[in-house]
TIDO-741046 format. One record per residue (C-alpha): x, z, y. Coordinates in nm, 4 decimals, decimal comma, padded with zeros to 6 digits. Layout:
+----------+----------+----------+
!     east !       up !    north !
+----------+----------+----------+
!        X !        Z !        Y !
...
+----------+----------+----------+
***
This chain:
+----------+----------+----------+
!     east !       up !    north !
+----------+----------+----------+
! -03,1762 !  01,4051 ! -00,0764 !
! -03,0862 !  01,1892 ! -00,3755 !
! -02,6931 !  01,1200 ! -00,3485 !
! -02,5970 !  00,7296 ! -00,3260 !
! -02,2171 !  00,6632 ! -00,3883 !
! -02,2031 !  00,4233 ! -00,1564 !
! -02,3665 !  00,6735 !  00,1384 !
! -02,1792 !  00,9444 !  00,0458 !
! -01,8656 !  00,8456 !  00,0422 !
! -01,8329 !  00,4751 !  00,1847 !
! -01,4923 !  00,3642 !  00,0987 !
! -01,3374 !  00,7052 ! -00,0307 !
! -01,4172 !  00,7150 ! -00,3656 !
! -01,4307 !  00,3783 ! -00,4863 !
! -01,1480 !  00,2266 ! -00,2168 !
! -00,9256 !  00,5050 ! -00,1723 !
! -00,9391 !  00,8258 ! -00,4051 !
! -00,8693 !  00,6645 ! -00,7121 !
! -00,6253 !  00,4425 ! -00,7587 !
! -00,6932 !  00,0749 ! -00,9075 !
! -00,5926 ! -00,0807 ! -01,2443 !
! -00,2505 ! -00,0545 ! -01,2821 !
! -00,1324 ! -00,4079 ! -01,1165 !
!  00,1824 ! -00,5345 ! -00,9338 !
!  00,1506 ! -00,7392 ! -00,6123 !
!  00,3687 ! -01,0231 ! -00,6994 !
!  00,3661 ! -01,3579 ! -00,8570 !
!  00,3770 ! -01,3692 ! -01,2186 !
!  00,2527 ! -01,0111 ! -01,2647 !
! -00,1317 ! -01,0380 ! -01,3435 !
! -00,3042 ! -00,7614 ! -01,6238 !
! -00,3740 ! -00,8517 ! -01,9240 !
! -00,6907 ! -00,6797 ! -01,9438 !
! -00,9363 ! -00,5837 ! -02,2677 !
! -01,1952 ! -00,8375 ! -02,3400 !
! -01,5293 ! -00,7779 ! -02,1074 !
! -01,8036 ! -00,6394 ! -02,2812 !
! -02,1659 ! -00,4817 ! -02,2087 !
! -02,0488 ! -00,0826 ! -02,0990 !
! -02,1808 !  00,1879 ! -01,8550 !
! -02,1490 !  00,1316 ! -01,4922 !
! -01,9135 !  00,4217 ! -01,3979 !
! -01,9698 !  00,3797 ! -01,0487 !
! -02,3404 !  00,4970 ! -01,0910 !
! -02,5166 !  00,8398 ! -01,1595 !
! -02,6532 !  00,6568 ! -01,4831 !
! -02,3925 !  00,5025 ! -01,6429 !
! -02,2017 !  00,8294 ! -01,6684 !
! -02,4776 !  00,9893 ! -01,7920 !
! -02,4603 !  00,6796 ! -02,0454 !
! -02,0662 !  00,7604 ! -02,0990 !
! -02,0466 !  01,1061 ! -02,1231 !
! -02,3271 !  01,0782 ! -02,4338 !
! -02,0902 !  00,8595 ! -02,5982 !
! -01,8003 !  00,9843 ! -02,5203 !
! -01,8143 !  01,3672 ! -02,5400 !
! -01,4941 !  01,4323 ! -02,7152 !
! -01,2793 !  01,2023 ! -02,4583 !
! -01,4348 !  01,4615 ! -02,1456 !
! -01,3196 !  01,7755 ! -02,0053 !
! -01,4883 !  01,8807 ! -01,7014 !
! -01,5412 !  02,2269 ! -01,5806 !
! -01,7935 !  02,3048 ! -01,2337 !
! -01,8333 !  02,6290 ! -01,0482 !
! -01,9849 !  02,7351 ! -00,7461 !
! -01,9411 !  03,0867 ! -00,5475 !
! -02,3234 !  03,1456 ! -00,6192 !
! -02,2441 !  03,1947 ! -00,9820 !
! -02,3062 !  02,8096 ! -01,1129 !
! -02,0808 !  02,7390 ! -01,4133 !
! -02,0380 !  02,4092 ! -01,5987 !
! -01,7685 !  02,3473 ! -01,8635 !
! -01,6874 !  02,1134 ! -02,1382 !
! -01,3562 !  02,1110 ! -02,3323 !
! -01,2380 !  02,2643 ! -02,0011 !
! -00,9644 !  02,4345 ! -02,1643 !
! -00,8761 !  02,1116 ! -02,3405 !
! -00,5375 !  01,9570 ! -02,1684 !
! -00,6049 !  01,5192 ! -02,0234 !
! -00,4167 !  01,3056 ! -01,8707 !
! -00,4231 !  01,3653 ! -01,5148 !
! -00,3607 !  01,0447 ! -01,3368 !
! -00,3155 !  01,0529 ! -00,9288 !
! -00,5232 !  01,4068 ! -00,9617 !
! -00,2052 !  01,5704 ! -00,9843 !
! -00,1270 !  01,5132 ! -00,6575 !
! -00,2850 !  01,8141 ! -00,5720 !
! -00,0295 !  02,0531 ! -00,6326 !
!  00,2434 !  01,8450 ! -00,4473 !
!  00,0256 !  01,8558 ! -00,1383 !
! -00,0324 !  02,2801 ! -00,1569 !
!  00,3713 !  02,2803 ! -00,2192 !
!  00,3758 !  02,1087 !  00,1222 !
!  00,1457 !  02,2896 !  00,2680 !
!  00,3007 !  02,6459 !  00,1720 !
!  00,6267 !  02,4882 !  00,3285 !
!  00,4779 !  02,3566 !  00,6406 !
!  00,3224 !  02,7260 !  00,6814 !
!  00,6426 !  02,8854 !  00,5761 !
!  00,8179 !  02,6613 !  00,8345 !
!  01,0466 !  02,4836 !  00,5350 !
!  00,9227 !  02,1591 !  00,6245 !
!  00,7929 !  02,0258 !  00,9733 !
!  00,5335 !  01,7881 !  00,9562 !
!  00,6664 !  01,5717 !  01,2783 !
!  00,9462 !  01,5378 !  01,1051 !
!  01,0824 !  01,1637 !  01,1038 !
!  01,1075 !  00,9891 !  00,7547 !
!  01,2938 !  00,6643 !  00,7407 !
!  01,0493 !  00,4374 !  00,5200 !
!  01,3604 !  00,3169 !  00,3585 !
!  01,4457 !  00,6386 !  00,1851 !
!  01,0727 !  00,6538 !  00,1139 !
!  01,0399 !  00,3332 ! -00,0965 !
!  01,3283 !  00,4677 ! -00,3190 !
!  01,0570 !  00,6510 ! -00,4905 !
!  00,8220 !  00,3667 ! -00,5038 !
!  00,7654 !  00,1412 ! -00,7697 !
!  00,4730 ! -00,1344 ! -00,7458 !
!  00,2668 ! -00,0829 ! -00,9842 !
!  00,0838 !  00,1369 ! -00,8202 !
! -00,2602 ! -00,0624 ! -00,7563 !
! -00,1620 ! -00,1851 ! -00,4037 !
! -00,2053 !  00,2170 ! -00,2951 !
!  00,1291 !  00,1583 ! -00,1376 !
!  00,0705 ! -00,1225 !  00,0569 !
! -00,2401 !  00,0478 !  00,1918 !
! -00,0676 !  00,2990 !  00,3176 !
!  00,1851 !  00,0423 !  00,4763 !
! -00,1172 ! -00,1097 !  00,6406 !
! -00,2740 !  00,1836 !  00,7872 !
!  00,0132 !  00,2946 !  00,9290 !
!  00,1146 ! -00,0454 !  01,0502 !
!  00,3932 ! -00,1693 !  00,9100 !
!  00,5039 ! -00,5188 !  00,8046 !
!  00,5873 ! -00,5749 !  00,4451 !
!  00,8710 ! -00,8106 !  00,3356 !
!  00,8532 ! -01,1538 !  00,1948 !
!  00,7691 ! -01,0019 ! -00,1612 !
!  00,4852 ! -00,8730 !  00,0265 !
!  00,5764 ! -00,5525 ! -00,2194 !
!  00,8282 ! -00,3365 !  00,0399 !
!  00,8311 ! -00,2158 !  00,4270 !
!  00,9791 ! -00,5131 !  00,6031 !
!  01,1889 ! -00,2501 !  00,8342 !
!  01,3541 !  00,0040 !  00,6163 !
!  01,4818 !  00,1585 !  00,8993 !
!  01,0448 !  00,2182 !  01,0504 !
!  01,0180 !  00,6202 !  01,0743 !
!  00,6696 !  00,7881 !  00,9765 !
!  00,6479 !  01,1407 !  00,9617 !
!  00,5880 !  01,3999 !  00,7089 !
!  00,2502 !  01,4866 !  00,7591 !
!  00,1401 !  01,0789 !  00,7547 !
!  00,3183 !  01,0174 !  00,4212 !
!  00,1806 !  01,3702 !  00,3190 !
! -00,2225 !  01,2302 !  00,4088 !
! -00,1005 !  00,8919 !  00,2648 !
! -00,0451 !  01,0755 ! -00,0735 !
! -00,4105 !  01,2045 ! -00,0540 !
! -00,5973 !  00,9071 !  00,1163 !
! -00,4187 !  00,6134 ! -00,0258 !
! -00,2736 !  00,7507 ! -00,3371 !
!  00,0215 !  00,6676 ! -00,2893 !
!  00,2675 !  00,8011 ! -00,5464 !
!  00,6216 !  00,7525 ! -00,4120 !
!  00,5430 !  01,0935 ! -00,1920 !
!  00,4750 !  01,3305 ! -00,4143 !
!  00,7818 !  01,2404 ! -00,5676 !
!  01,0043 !  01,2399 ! -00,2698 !
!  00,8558 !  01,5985 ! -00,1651 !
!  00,8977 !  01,7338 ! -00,5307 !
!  01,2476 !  01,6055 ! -00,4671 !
!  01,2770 !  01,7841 ! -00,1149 !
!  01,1263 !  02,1302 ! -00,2384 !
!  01,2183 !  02,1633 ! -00,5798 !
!  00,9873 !  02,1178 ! -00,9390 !
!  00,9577 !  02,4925 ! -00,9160 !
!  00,8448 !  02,5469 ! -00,5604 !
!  00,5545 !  02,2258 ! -00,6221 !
!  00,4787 !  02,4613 ! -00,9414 !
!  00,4725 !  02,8048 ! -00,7937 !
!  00,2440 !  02,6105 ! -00,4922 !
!  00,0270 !  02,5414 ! -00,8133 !
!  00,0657 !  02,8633 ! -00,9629 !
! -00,0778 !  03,0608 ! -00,6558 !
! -00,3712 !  02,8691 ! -00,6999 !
! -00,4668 !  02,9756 ! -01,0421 !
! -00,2731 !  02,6155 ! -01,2039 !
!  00,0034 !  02,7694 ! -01,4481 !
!  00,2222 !  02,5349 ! -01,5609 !
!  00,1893 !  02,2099 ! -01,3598 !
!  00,3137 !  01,9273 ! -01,5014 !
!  00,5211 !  01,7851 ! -01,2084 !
!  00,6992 !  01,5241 ! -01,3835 !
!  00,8566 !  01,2046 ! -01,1851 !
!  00,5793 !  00,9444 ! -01,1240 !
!  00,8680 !  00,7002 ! -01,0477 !
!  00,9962 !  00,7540 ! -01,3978 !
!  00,6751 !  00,7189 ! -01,5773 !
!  00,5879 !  00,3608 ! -01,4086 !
!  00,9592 !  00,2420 ! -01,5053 !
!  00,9035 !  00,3695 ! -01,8594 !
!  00,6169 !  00,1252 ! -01,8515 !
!  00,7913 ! -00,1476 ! -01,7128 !
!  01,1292 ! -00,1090 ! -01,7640 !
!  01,0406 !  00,0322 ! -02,2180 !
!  01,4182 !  00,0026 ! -02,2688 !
!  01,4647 !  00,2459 ! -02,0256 !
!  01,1727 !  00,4890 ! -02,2511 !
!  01,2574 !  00,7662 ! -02,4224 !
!  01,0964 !  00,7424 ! -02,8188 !
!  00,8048 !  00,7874 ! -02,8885 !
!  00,8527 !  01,1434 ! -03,1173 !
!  01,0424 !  01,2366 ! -02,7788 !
!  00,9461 !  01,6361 ! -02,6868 !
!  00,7859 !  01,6278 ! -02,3225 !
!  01,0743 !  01,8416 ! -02,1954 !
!  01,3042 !  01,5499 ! -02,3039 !
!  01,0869 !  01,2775 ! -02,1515 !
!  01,0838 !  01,4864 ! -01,8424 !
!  01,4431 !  01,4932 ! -01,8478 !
!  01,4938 !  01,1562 ! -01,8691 !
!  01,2690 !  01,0707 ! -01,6537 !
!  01,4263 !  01,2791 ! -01,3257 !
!  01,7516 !  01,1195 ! -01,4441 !
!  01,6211 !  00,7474 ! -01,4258 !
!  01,4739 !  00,8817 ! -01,0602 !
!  01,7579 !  00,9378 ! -00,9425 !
!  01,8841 !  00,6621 ! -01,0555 !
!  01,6131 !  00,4224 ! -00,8716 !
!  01,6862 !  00,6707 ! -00,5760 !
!  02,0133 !  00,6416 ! -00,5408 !
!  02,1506 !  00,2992 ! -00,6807 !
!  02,0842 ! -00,0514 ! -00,4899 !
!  02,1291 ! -00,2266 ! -00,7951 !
!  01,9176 ! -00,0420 ! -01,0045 !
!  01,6087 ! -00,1244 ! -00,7618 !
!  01,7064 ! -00,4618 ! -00,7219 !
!  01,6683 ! -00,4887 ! -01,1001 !
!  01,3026 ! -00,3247 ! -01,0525 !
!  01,2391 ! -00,5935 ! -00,7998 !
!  01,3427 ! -00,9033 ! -01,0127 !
!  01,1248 ! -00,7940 ! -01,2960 !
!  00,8110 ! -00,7496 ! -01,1136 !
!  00,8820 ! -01,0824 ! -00,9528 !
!  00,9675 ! -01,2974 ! -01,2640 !
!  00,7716 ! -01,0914 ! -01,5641 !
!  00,4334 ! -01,0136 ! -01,6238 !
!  00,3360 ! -00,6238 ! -01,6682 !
!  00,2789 ! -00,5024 ! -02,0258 !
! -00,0306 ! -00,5919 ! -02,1569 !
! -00,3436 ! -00,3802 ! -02,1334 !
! -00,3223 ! -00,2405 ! -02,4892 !
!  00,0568 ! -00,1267 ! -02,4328 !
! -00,0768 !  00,0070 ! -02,0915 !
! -00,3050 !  00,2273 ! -02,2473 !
! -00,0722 !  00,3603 ! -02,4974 !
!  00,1965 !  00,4659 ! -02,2310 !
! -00,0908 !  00,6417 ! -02,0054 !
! -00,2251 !  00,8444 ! -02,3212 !
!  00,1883 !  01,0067 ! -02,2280 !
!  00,1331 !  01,0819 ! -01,8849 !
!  00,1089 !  01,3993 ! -01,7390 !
! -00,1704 !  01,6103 ! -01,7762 !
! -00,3823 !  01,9490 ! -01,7677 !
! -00,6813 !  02,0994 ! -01,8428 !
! -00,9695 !  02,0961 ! -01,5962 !
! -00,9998 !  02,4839 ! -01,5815 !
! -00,6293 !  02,4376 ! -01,4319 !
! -00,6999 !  02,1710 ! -01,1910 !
! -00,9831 !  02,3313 ! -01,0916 !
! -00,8576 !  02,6584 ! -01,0329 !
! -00,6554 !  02,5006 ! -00,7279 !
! -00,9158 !  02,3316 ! -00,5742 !
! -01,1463 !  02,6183 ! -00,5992 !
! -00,8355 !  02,8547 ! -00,4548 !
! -00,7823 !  02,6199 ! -00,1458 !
! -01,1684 !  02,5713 ! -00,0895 !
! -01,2451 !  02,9293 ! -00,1028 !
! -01,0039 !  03,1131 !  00,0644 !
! -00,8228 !  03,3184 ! -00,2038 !
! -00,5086 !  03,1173 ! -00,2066 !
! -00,2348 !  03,3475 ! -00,1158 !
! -00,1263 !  03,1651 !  00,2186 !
! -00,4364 !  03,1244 !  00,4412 !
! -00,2522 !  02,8912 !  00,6544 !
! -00,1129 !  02,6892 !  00,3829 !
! -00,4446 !  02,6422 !  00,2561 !
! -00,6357 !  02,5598 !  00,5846 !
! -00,3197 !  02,3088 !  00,5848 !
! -00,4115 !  02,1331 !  00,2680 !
! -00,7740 !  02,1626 !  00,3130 !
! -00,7434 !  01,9630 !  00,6208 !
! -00,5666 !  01,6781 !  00,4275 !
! -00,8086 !  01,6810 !  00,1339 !
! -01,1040 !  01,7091 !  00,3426 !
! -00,9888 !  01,4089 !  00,6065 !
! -01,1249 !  01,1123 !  00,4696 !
! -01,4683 !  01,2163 !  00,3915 !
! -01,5138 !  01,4042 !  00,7491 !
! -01,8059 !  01,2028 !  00,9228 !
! -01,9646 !  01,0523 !  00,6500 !
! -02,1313 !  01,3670 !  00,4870 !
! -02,5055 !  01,3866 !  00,3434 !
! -02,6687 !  01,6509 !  00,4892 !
! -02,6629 !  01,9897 !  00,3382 !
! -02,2711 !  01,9156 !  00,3142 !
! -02,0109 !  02,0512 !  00,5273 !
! -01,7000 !  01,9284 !  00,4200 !
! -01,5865 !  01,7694 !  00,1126 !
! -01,1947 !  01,7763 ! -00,0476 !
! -01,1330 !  01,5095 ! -00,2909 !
! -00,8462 !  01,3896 ! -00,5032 !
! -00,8811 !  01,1569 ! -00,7617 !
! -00,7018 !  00,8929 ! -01,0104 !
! -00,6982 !  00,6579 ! -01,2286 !
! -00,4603 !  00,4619 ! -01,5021 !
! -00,5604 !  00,2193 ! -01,8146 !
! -00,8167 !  00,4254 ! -01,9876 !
! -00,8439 !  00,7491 ! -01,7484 !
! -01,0704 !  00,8619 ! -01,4607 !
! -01,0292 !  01,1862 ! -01,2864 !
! -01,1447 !  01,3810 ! -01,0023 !
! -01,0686 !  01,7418 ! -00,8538 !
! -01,3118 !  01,8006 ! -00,5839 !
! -01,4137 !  02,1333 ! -00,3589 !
! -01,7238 !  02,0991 ! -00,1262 !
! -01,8192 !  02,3001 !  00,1470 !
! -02,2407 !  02,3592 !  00,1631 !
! -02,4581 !  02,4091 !  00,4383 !
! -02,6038 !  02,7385 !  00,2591 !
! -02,2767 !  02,8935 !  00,2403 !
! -02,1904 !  02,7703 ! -00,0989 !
! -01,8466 !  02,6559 ! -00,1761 !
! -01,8339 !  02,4601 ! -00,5076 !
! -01,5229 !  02,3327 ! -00,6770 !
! -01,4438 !  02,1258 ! -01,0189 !
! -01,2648 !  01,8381 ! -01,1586 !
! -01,3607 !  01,5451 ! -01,4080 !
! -01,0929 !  01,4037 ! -01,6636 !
! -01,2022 !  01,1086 ! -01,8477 !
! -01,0040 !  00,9603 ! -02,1148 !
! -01,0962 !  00,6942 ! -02,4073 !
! -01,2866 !  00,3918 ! -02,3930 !
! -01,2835 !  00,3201 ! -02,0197 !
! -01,1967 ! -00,0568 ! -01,9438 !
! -01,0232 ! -00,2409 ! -01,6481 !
! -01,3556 ! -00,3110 ! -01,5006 !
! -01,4834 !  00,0478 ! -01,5242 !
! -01,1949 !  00,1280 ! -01,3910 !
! -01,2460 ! -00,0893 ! -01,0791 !
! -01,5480 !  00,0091 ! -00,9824 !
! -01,5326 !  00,3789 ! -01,1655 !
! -01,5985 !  00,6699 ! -00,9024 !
! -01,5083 !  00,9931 ! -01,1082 !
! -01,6249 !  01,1913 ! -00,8322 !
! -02,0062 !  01,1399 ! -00,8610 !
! -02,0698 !  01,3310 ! -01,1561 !
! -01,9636 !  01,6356 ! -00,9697 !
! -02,0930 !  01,5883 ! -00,6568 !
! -02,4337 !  01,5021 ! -00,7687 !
! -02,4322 !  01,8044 ! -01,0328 !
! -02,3599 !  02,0284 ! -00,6508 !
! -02,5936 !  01,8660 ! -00,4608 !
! -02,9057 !  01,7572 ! -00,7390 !
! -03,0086 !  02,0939 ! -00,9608 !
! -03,2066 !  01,8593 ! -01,1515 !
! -02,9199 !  01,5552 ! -01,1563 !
! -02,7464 !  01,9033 ! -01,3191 !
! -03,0007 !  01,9373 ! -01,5559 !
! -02,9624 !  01,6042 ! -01,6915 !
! -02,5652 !  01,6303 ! -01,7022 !
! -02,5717 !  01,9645 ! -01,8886 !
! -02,8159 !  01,7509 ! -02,1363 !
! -02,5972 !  01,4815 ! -02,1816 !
! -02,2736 !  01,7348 ! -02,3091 !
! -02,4873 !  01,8779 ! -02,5452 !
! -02,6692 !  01,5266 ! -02,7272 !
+----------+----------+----------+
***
């Protein structure tokens, strides 16, 4: 059946798996955005076949499937990764859950969650604060109740569904950077980059708090756990935070796309490789990965096109980048997983309506959609 975005995956992909334009939630803090301009629809089948023509050399995407279907493009070239990453944070809480290091019922004050958060993350906060029902403040940016509990396994879907990115901090906090890397690691990702997502939004907003430009990325990394725990642990400091989002306006666009370009990243072979291991069944924990398949699978469950059994999906998006790591579960016993990480000329409004996701799913689902993809790598 030909695969609509808006039938496959009503309000996951374009609502929920990627994150928005980078925007605060206050007064005063509105995008400058680039100039509009005639470009490809990135939320249709089309207009990526329209990007990708133009844009080969700012796409890495690699596709496989366990009947022997390979795609690849610059798949061993490294992107930014945006909210993609987010998929080795949740198989380093999964492989704790199953080890029994972490209990999923366990109650998180949202207090001590929010001192990971910084707004600026497209309103995928608030979302979350929504769903789960709690008031915000008179901001309208923070939990109104610091002292509301959630537990681990809500903030852990919230990191999935909503995006939201003060939890993969906070757990990469709780577990270590090398157990969210070995989680990784076991699923074929070496090397993850699990740098604070805190520190890279108040590098954007806070630049005298940057490290230089000509900084090495173990430096910036760093710094960046150090200004963390700063934001974690100092009143003041997020207090600061506050007042600026309230009283300044973000960066502009231009200067947002420059500090994404820094972000962390990977190559699509690597983020791949864990979807694929958590999809299939070779990841080294079974439970762990029945765990995080559950999670990555949740928000798509019910609204499947036939022939499709179950669908993981994690995506992102900042100034400039679109990603996607996806795994999908077929009807004739396939199991298919890939990712998608766009980077270049993508504008706010692509960006808005972007779903990095189709490309992939259409290339499992349409052999000759597939076709027409593998055409537009090689023009």
């Amino acid at each position: 059946m030909p695969l609509a975005r808006r039938t496959l995956l009503t309000g996951l992909a374009a609502a929920v798996a990627t994150t928005p334009l980078l925007s605060a939630c206050g007064p005063a803090t509105a995008l400058n955005a680039a100039p509009a301009r005639a470009e490809p629809d990135l939320g249709t089948a089309e207009g990526w076949l329209t990007w990708i023509a133009g844009h080969r050399d700012q796409l890495a995407l690699v596709l496989t499937d366990s009947a022997g279907l390979r795609l690849a493009h610059r798949a061993e070239t490294a992107q930014p990764l945006a909210s993609a990453v987010k998929a080795a944070h949740l198989a380093a809480y999964a492989t704790a859950v199953a080890e029994g290091r972490l209990d999923p019922a366990e109650q998180v004050r949202v207090g001590d969650w929010e001192r990971y958060y910084v707004p600026v993350d497209g309103g995928a906060h608030l979302a979350t604060l929504q769903e789960l029902g709690i008031p915000t403040d008179a901001t309208g940016l923070y939990a109104a109740d610091p002292e509301h509990r959630v537990t681990l396994e809500q903030l852990a879907t919230a990191m999935i569904a909503h995006s939201d990115s003060a939890v993969p901090d906070l757990l990469r906090d709780r577990l270590g950077v090398e157990a969210v890397r070995e989680a990784a690691r076991a699923g074929g990702w070496d090397g993850a980059d699990v740098r604070s997502l805190c520190a890279e939004y108040l590098f954007l907003l806070l630049p005298e708090e940057a490290p230089t430009p000509d900084a090495p990325l173990d430096r910036r990394v760093e710094l960046g756990f150090a200004l963390e725990r700063r934001h974690r642990d100092e009143q003041a400091f997020r207090d600061q935070v506050r007042t600026r989002l309230l009283t300044q306006p973000l960066p502009t666009y231009a200067a947002q796309l420059a500090w994404s370009a820094d972000t962390a990243a990977s190559s699509p072979e690597q983020l791949a490789a864990l979807h694929r291991s958590l999809s299939e069944g070779t990841y080294p924990s079974p439970r762990a990965a029945e765990i995080a398949r559950g999670v990555l699978e949740h928000r798509a469950a019910g609204n499947l096109p036939e022939g499709l059994l179950g669908l993981g999906y994690k995506g992102g998006s900042l100034p400039g980048v679109l990603t996607a790591g996806v795994s999908a579960r077929l009807a004739d016993g396939r199991i298919a997983a890939g990712s998608l990480l766009a980077h270049g000329e993508i504008s706010a409004d692509q960006l808005g309506t972007g779903d990095p996701s189709l490309p992939l799913l259409k290339a499992i689902l349409e052999p000759a959609w597939r076709d027409q993809l593998r055409a537009a790598l090689r023009e």
